[in-house]
N, C-alpha and C positions, 0 to 999 in steps of 0.2 A: 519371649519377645517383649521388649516394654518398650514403650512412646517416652523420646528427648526431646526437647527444646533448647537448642545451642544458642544461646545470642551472639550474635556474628558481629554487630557494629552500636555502639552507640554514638549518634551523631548531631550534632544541636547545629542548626539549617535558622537561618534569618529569612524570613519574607515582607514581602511590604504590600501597601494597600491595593484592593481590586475592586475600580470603579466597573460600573457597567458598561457593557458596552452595546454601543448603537448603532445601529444601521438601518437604510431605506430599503434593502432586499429582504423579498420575504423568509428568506430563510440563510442561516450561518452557521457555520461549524470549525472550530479549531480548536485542534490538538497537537500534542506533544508526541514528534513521533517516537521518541525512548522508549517514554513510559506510555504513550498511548491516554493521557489523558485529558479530559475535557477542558477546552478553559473559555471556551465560548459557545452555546446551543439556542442557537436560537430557532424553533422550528425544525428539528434536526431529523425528525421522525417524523417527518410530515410527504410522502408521495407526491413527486413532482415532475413535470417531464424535465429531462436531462438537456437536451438539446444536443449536439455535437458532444459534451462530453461523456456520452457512453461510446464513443470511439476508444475510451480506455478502455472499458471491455476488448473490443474487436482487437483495440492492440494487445492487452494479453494474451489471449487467447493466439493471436501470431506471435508473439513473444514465446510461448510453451513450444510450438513446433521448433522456432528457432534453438532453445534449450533442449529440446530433444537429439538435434541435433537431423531432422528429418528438414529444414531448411537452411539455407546459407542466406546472406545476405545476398548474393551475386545472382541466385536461383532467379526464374523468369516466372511474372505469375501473369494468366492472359485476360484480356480484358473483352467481353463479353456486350453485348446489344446492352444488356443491363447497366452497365457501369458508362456507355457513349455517348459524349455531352450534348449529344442531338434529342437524346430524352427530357421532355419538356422536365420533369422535376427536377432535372440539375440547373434549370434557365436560372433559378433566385438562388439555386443551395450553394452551398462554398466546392470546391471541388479543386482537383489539377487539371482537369481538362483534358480526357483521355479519350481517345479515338477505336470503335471494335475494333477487332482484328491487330492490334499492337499488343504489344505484351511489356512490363513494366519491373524493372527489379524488384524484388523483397527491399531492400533501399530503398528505393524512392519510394513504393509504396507507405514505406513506415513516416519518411521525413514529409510525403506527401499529405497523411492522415495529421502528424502533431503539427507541421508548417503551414499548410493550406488548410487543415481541415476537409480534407476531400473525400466529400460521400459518394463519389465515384470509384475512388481507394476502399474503400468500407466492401463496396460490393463485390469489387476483387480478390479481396480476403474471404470475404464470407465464399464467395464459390470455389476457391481453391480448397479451402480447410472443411467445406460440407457438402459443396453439390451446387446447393442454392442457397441464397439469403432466408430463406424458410426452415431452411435445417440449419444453418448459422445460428438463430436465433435460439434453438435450444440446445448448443451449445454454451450459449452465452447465459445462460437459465444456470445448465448444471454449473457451469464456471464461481457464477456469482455465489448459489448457495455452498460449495466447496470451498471456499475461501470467507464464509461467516457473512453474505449477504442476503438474508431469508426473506426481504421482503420486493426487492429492483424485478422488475418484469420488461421483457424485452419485445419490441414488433420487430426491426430491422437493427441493421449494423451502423445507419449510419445516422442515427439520432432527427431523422424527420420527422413530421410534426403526424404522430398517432397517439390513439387513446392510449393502446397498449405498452409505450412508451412512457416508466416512471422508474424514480427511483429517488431515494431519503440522500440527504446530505450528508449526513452519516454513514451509511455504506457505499458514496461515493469518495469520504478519508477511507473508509477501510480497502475500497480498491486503491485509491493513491498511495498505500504504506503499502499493499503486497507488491504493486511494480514497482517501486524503490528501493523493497527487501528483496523482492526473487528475479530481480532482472538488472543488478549491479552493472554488469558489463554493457544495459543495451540501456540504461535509464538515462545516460547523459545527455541522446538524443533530444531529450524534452529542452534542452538550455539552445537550441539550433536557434535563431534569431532569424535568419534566411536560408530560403530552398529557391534554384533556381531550376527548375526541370529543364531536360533538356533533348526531349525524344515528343517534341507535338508532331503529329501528326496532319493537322490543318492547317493553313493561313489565320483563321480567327483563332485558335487556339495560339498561336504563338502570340501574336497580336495581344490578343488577352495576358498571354502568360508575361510581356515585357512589364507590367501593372500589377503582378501577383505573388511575390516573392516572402513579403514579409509577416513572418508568425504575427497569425492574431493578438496572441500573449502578449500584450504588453509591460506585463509587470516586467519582466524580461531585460526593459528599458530601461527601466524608473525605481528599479529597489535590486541594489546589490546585494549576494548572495541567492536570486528567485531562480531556479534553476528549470521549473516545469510549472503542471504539466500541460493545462486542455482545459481552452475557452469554449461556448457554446450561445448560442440566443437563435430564436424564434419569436417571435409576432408577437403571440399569445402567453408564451412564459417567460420571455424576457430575456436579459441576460444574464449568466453563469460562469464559473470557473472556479476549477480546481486546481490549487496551486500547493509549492513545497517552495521554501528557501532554508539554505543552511548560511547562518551567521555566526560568528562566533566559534564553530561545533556545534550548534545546536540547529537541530531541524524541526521546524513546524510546517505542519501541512492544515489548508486552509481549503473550506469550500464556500459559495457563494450562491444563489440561485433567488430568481425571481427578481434581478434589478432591472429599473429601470429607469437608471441612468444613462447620456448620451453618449453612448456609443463604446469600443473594447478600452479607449482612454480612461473615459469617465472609471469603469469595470475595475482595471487595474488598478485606479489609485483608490480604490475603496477596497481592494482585496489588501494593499498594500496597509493602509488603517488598518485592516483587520490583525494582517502579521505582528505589526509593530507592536500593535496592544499586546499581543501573548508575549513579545520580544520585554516589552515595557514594565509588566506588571506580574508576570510568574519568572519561575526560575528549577532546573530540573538537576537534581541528581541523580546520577550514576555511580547502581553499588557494585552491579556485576556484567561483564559479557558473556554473553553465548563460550562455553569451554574453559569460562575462571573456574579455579580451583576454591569449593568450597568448605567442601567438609567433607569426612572422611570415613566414611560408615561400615562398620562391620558387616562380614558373609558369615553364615552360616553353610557348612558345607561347601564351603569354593574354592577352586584350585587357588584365589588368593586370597588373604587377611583380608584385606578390604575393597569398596569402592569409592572412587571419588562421586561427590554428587556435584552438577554445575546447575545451570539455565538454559535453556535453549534456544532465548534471544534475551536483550538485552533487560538487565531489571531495573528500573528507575523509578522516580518517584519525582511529580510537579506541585509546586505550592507557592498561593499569590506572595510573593515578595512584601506583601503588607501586614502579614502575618505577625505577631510578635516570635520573641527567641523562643521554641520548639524543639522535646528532644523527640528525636525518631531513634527506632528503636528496629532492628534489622534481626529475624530470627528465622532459624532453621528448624523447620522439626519434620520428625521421621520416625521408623520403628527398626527397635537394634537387640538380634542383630537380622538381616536379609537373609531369605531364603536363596541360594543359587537357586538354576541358572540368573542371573542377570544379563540384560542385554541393552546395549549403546542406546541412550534415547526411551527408556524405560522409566515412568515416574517412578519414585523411589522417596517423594516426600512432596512438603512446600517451603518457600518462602514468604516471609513474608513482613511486612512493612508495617510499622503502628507508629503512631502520632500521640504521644500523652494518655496511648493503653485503645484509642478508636484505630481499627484497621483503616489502611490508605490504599494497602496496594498487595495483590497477593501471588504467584504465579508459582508452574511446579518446578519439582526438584528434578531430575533428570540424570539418568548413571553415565558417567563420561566413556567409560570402556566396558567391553563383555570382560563377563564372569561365569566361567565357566564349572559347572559339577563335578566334585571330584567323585571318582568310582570305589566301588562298592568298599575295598578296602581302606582307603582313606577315611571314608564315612566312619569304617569301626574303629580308625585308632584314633577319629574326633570323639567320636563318643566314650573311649574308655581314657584320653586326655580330659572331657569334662568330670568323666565319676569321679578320678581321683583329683582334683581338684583344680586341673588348668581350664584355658579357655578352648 
């Protein structure tokens, strides 16, 4: 067996200049969601309460059942003393304004959580999918650390104001790129501009609900291409949002926390600064997709000659646009030849990204198809093809 290195691309990339950037919230974060990489951190790794948006939690987490296929959208989920707008903590929280003893689609519930914010919705989910908002919560524990969140701690579903309630700016991008990567089909919802419910229960709820229609999000409004996800503010931590637009093809996802500015307006058009800067001053290439055909690696021992190797998401590379002329430099390396069996989705090597000989960017290799062991006889006329001098 011996270690190749394939150069795959060589590619001279222009970038141009990257001022800093500023802002009045205590904390920023935005990235490239391609390549996944940084291009503003401010405070990124700093514990903070979420506000409202750890309701992306809760919506994954009912995003997974729906993927499972153990929910439909049309499904009934029922609404409990807990989640009854007659509970004083919903008198100031955002909410739809649900009544016990009603029950609520999986729909509304989801358009109710990203449109209204309703942490009446929150609790609904939570006691369908665990029992109680108590066991909710650790599922929202294992969720985060299973998807690369190690440090977010959770009290409730629906982002009210507790100690136990924190999480970094940074692994609330990394929850915004898993529901935009593992919920294709359900993430468009976040672009909903209006929800009109339409199952109250009360007189004041209706009453209320003719005055409660439009997503907080307002970037929504105000920057084409913003398509998600989930605004947040309390008292105490201010205002928040985690937002995604795709312009161009190109998608950045952006978080915000600790502003406090007046009001979800103010929010928006400083999330919206935020975009424009990674839109303004970086630039991303794209070498490979999840299933491109990269190279072509010897078996040893396998019913075939070779395996293809690809990515398993997408492999790019982001650099400030003020950069001068730059060769990047795209390599494959592996060891040849593989032992079979080989199997779909099995690392099989790296790739990797260098900039003038410094690594930028690095991810694995991945076998595109099984490779299967040939039997016992095949093995001997590989071996008596090597002695006498084939491959």
């Amino acid at each position: 067996m011996k270690k190749k290195i394939l150069i795959l691309i060589l590619s001279i990339i222009t970038t141009a200049a990257n001022a800093d950037f500023s802002t009045r919230a205590k904390s920023a974060f935005l990235i490239d969601y391609d390549s996944g990489a940084e291009i503003v951190a401010k405070n990124a790794d700093e514990l903070m309460p979420p506000s409202s948006m750890i309701k992306l939690m809760t919506l994954a987490l009912l995003f997974d059942e729906i993927k499972a296929g153990r929910l439909s959208m049309d499904d009934r989920l029922s609404v409990s003393e807990n989640a009854d707008y007659n509970d004083p903590r919903w008198y100031p929280a955002s909410k739809i304004c649900l009544t016990a003893g009603q029950s609520i689609t999986v729909r509304d519930a989801i358009l109710g959580l990203i449109v209204l914010s309703g942490g009446d919705a929150s609790v609904v989910v939570a006691e369908k999918l665990a029992g109680s908002e108590g066991a909710f919560t650790a599922m929202m524990q294992k969720k985060a650390r299973a998807i690369g969140m190690p440090r977010s701690i959770f009290a409730n579903a629906s982002g009210l104001p507790d100690p136990n309630n924190l999480m970094t700016s940074r692994e609330l991008a990394t929850l915004a790129r898993h529901i935009i990567t593992d919920y294709p089909d359900i993430y468009p919802m976040f672009a909903t501009k209006r929800f009109e419910f339409g199952e109250y229960k009360s007189d004041w709820c209706r009453d209320w609900g003719r005055t409660h229609t439009m997503n907080y999000n307002k970037l929504l409004f105000i920057m084409p291409g913003a398509d998600g996800l989930k605004t947040g503010h309390t008292d105490d931590g201010g205002y928040g949002m985690v937002a995604s637009a795709n312009v161009g093809g190109r998608r950045l996802i952006g978080v915000i926390n600790g502003f406090n500015g007046k009001g979800h307006d103010a929010l928006a058009a400083e999330m919206k600064k935020l975009l424009n800067y990674g839109y303004a001053n970086t630039t991303t290439h794209v070498f490979y997709h999840a299933g491109d055909k990269i190279a072509k690696i010897p078996v040893w021992y396998g019913r075939r000659e070779f395996v293809v190797a690809t990515v398993d998401k997408t492999f790019a590379i982001t650099l400030p646009k003020s950069d001068n002329l730059s060769t990047v430099r795209v390599l494959a390396r592996y060891d040849e030849p593989l032992p079979a069996p080989i199997h779909a989705g099995d690392k099989i090597g790296e790739i990797i990204a260098q900039q003038n000989g410094r690594e930028i960017a690095r991810a694995p290799l991945v076998a595109l198809d099984n490779v299967s062991k040939t039997q016992f006889f095949g093995r001997v006329i590989k071996n008596i093809q090597v002695i006498f001098g084939g491959r």
